[in-house]
C-alpha positions, 0 to 999 in steps of 0.5 A: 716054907723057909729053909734057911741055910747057914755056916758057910765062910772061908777056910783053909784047905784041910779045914772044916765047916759044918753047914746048917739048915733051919726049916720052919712052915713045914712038917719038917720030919715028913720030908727028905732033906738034901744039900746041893752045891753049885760051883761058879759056871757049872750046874747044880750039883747033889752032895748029901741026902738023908731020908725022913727017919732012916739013916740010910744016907746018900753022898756024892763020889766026891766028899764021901768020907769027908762029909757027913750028913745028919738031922734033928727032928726036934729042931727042925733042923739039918747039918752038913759037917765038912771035913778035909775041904779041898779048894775044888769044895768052892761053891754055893751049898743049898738045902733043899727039901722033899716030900715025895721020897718014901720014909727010908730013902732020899732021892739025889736029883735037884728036879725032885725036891719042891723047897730050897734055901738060898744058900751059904756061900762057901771057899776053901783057899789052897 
């Protein structure tokens, strides 16, 4: 199983980035999809999830209505579009997949995801 996360870079505050996520060795539609950040000296953090077939998504307090999670089947993939980026967005962004949720929701706590990518570097700069 791979998962290869993508788009990170630096960016102005207010810009915009949009994270991808690749998968490949696995039944891609059988899976939740979630992207997490980590920060310098802090712990992992959940910031977007999204079921198998649902589009009941989940975000965190802190980019909802900036960031929007979405994926494609067909390509195996899964995106994050960032957008208003604050400096305090700074952080290691991960995509992570789980087979245990049910087909129509999608579950926030890093612990209960079984694959990771190695991550995308992200900085926005104030």
């Amino acid at each position: 199983v791979q998962l290869q996360a993508s788009g990170g870079g630096l960016v102005q505050a207010g810009g915009s980035l949009r994270l991808s996520c690749a998968a490949s060795g696995l039944a891609f539609s059988n899976f939740a999809m979630g992207w997490f950040r980590q920060a310098p000296g802090k712990e992992r953090e959940f910031v977007a999830a999204i079921p198998r077939y649902s589009s009941n998504t989940r975000y965190s307090d802190s980019v909802k209505g900036r960031f929007t999670i979405s994926r494609d089947n067909a390509e195996n993939t899964v995106y994050l579009q960032m957008n208003s980026l604050k400096p305090e967005d700074t952080a290691v962004y991960y995509c992570a997949a789980d087979r245990r949720s049910s087909t129509q929701t999608a579950r926030t706590i890093p612990s209960e995801y079984e694959y990771w990518g190695q991550g995308t570097l992200v900085t926005v700069s104030s």
